[in-house]
Each structure stands twice: as C-alpha cells, then as structure tokens.
N, C-alpha and C positions, 0 to 999 in steps of 0.2 A: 407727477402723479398720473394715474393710471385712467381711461377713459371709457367711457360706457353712455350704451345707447339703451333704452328700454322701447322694447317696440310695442304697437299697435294694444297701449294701455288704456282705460278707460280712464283719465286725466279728469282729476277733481281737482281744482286749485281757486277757492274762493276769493280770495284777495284781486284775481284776476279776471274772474269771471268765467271761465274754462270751466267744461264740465261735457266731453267729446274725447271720443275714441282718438290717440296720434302718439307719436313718438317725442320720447324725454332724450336729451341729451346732458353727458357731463362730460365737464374735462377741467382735469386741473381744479378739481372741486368746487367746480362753481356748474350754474345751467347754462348753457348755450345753444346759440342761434339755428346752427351745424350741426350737421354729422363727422366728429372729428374721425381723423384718422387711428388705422391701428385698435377701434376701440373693441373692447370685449360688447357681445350683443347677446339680448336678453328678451327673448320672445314673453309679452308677460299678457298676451289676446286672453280676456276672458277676466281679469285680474282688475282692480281697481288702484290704480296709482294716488297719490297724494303725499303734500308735502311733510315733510318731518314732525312729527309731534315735540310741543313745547312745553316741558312744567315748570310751571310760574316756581312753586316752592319745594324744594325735594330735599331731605337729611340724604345727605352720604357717607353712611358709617363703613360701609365694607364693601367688596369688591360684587358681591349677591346683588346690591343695593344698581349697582353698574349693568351686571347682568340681566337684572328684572324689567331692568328701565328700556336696554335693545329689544328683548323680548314683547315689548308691550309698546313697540313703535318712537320710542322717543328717542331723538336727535340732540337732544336741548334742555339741560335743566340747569335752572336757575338757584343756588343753593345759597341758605342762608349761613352756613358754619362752614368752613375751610375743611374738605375732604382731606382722611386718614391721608399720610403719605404713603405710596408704596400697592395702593388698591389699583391704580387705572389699567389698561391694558391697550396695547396698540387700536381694537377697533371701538373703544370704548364710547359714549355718546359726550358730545363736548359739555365738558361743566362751565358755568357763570356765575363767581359767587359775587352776593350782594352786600357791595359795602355797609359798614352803619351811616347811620344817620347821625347819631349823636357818638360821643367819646365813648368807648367800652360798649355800646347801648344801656347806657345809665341813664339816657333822657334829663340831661343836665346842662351838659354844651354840645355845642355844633360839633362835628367830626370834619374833617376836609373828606374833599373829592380825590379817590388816586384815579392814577391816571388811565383812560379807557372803561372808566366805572360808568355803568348808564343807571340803574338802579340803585338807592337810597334804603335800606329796611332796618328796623330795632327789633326784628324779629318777631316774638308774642310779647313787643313790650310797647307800650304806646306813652305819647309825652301827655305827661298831665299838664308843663305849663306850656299853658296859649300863647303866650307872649314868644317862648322858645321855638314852639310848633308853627308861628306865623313868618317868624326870622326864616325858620329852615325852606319853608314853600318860596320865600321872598329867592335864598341863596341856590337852590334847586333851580328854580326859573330863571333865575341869569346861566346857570352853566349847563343848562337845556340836559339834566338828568329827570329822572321819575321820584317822584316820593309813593312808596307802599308803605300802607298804612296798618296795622292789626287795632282795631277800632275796640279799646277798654278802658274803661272808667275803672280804675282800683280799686277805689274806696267803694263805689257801688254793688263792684261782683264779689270784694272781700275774700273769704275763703271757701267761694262755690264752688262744684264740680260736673252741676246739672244745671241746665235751664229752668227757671222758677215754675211749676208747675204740679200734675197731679204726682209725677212720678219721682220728681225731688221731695214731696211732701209722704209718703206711701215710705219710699225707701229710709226717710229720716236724715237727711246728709243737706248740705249748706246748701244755698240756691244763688244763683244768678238771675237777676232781672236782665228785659229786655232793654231797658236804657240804660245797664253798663253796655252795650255796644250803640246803641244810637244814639246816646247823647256825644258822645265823640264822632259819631259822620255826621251831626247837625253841625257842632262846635268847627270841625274841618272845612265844611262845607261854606262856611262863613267865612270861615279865614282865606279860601282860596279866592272869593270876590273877590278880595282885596288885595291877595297876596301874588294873585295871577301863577301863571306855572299848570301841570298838569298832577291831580292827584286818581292814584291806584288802593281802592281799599279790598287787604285780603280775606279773605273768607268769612263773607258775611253770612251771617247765621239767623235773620228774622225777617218778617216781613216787615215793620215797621221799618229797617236799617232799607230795604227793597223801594221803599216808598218816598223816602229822601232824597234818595240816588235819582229816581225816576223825575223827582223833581226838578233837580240841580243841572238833570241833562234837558229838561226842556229850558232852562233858564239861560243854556246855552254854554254852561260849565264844562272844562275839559274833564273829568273826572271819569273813571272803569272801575269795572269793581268784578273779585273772583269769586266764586265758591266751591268749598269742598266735595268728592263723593259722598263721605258720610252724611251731609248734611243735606244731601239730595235721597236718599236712598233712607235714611233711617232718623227716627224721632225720639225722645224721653221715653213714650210706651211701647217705641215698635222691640227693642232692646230689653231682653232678662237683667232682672235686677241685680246691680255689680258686678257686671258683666265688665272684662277690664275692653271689650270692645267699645263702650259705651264713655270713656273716657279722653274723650277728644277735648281740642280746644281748638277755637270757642266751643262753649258747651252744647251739648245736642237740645234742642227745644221741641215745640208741638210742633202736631204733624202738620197745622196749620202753617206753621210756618216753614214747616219740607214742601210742602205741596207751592206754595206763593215762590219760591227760589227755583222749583224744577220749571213756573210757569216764567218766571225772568229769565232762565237761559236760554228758553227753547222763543219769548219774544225778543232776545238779544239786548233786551236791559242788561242782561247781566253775561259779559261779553267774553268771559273764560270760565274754564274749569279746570285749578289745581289739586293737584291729587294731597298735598301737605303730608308727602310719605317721610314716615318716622320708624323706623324697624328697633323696634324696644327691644332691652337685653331680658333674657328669664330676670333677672334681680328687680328690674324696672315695671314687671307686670304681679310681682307676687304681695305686693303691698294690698294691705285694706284700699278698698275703693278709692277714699277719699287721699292718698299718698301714690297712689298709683301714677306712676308719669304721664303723661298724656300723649297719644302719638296711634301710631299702624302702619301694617304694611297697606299702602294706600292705593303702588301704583298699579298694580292690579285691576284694578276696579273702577277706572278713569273711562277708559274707552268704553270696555264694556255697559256700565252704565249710557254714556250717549248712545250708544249704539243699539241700545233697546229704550228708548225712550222715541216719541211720535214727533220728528220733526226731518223733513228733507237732510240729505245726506251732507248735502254743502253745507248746512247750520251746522252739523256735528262735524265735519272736517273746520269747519273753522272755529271753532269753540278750543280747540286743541293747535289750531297754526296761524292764522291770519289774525285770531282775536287777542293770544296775547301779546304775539311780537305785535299788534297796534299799540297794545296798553301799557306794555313798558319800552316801546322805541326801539323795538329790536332790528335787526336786518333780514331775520329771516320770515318764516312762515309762509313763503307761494314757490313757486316753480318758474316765475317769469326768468326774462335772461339778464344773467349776474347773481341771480340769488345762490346761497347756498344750494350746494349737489345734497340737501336731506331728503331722504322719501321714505314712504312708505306703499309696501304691495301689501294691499288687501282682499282678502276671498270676497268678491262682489257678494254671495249670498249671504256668507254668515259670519262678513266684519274681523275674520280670526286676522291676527298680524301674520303674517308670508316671510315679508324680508324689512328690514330696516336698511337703509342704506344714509352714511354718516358721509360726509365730503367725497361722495362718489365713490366710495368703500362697500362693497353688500359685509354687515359687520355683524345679519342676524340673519338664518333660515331656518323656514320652519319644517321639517320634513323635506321632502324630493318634490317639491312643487317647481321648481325651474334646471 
C-alpha cells in the first residue's frame, strides 16, 4: 500500500488529547510513528486534520449512498442490512454490517455470533421478552460484543407515526407516547445490573429516555446511547404538516425534548451522533403520511449540524470518531499510532469536508484545495 505524510496540519484527535499544529503519517494503512519512505507529501498548513468519521447506522441501497458518505467525511459506517452487491467501488468508505441479535430479527431466539462480529442489532425492532433480552446481555457479555438497542414498546406506540402531542392531535393521525421508548431503557437498564456486559441505545428521541441514561451512568453502568440529526434539528411543530420529511423513526417529538438531546450531546451524556440515513425510493415517499416508510437522506446533515451548534471543536470531532468507536468497541476513531490511516481535511473556518482519506487512500477532494 502506498504512503503518505500530511504536513504542518492543525491535528484534532480527541481520544488522544491532540489538538496542535504537526505532521500525520501513513503507511500501509495504518498511522505511524515515522516518516516512511517514498511517501507521497501533502502540505495541508491552514487546514484542520482529524480522524475519519464514524456512522453508527447507515442503509446502503446504492452506489450515491457510498458517494454521499466520502463526501461528507466518513470512513466507517456501520450498516444494519447487507449492502446491494455490485455498488462498492475501489476508494469506497469501509462498510460494517451489524449482525442480529435474535434469529431473522423476530425477537424470538438468540442468533449466534459470526465470526469478527463486534456489534449485536434487530434493527427498529426491539425484544419484548425480558427474559430473552436478559439471556442475550448475559451471551453478549461473555463473547465481549455490543448489544444496540432501538428502545420500543409495541403495543404502547401501536400504529403511531408522530410523537403524542399538539401536532399528532391537529394533524389527526395515531400518536406515540413517550414511554413507548422509555419504558424499554428503564426495563434494559435493569436487566443490565444484573446481566452485566455493556449496553448501546440507538436514537433516543425524549428527554425522559435522556434522563434514565443519565442515571444509569452515574450508577456506574456501562451503557451510550446515539441520537439522530433529525431529532436534534427538528420537532412535531417545527415540520409542515405530512410532510414525508417528518416521517422518521422513532418519531419526531416536542421541541422540548430537541432542545434536552442537543443539551446531552453537546454535555457528552449522550456520546454520538448517527445520521440513520435511509434514501427512500419515489414509491416509498408517495404513500399517505401514515404508510409512508420511514427514513432520509441523513448523511448530509450530520456534520453540519455539529458544526453549527455552540460546543468546542474537540466535542464535535469526537461526537463523530472517538465517541462511537468507544460505544460500540470499535478500533478506530483517533490518529494515534496503529490506528487506522482514516482522516479527515477540514476548512478550519467553515468546517466544509476537503479530503476524506480511507486506509491511507485520499478517496475524496473537494475542489483544488491541495
């Protein structure tokens, strides 16, 4: 593999504590110590370096879906459904799909571990039985994988499509309460006392579900927890009515409880942010509201959101590298040496993506900036 030096970059690397003008090394796709030989050199003075961006949960339906992802920084996405065959391309960003948990994800029996699996997910499907959910934290925790969790009570959200509120009640259409998602991180949260192991809940959508978590980590519990753009950036009333924007999952709620999620990431309660991009077909968006799939183009609006939100730059590079590779055990997210060759060249003043660079590969550029 081919080797590269990045010089005199302004190196963010939260996991490490780096945050000082110096030179990045790769070789062989990994960081190192050295200045290897032979290497191609990349004057990047004035530019902001940092490690690869990480998406916890990303649909990979087409080759756009690859494309959008270099573009917008990321190195790393973690996919819940087994990418089209035939879409990847040589500098494409590495995919990691995430086993089930149970058979099928039917939430019925345990699924085995394959081999090199570090992550556990049923998807947007969560296990109603305790008893099955307590086995799986028990089987997780012996073979030192992650359990990700999508926190829903069935029978509680029924056939909702909004958060129970003024703007589910106005539009006329089914509603989801707040304890279809936090009666399952209280119900988790108990089982993991006991069941030991480390628990990942994805895209938590209220302040209440914010408020459990918060406890669990003072109680000394290994548990993280993500949340979506949408659910930082927009609410039930900030969205036109049946708008198929507004058709996420979980469901969009008050703005009170956007405002409590934007103040968890930014005090590092809540220690990522997955984009949960889903690029829906026209056939998929043209249904009445209440049949419309659920989904977006997501990754878009990842970075940019942190990056206009009021929190040191290190919070927001690590919100994207060192917070999720913590939360689900991954190997990457810093620049020290060994880690993956992922980075990212960012415009110091206005955050735009520059270059992606994937195992020591530059595999994105943006214009004539190097």
């Amino acid at each position: 593999m081919s080797a590269l030096i990045l010089k005199s970059a302004l190196v963010v690397d939260p996991r490490n504590n780096k945050n000082a003008v110096g030179d990045i090394y790769f070789e062989n796709g990994l960081v190192v110590s050295h200045a290897p030989s032979g290497a191609q050199v990349l004057d990047v003075a004035g530019h902001c370096l940092v490690p690869g961006f990480v998406d916890m949960r990303c649909t990979v339906r087409s080759r756009a879906d690859l494309q959008l992802a270099l573009e917008q920084g990321y190195t790393t996405l973690l996919c819940p459904q087994e990418a089209p065959d035939g879409i990847f391309f040589p500098e494409a960003p590495k995919c990691l799909h995430m086993a089930p948990l149970t058979r099928g994800r039917e939430g019925k029996e345990l699924a085995g571990v394959p081999p090199g699996a570090r992550v556990l997910f049923d998807g947007n499907r969560s296990i109603g039985n305790a008893a099955l959910m307590r086995r799986a934290m028990q089987y997780a925790s012996a073979v030192g994988v992650v359990v990700m969790v999508h926190a829903e009570d069935k029978l509680l959200s029924g056939k909702g499509v909004l958060g129970e509120g003024a703007a589910a009640l106005s539009w006329g259409i089914p509603c989801v309460p707040v304890s279809a998602e936090a009666t399952v991180i209280a119900r988790d949260l108990l089982l993991l006392e006991e069941a030991g192991g480390h628990l990942h809940f994805a895209h938590i959508s209220c302040k209440r579900s914010l408020q459990l978590i918060a406890e669990a980590k003072q109680r000394g519990l290994s548990v993280t927890a993500d949340v979506s753009p949408m659910h930082l950036n927009n609410w039930d009333l900030s969205i036109e009515a049946y708008s198929p924007r507004a058709r996420v999952w979980p469901p969009l709620r008050a703005e009170e409880d956007s405002l409590a999620l934007r103040e968890g990431l930014k005090s590092g309660l809540i220690d990522a942010i997955a984009s949960d991009h889903y690029r829906r077909t026209k056939d998929e968006i043209e249904e009445p509201f209440e049949l419309c799939v659920p989904g977006g183009e997501h990754l878009n609006t990842v970075w940019p959101t942190l990056w206009s939100m009021d929190m040191p730059l290190a919070d927001k590079i690590a919100r994207l590298t060192s917070g999720p590779a913590r939360a689900l055990r991954l190997g990457g997210g810093h620049l020290g040496e060994g880690a993956f060759a992922d980075a990212v060249v960012l415009d110091v003043k206005t955050g735009q993506v520059l270059k992606t660079i994937v195992d020591g590969r530059i595999c994105f550029s943006r214009g004539a900036m190097l």
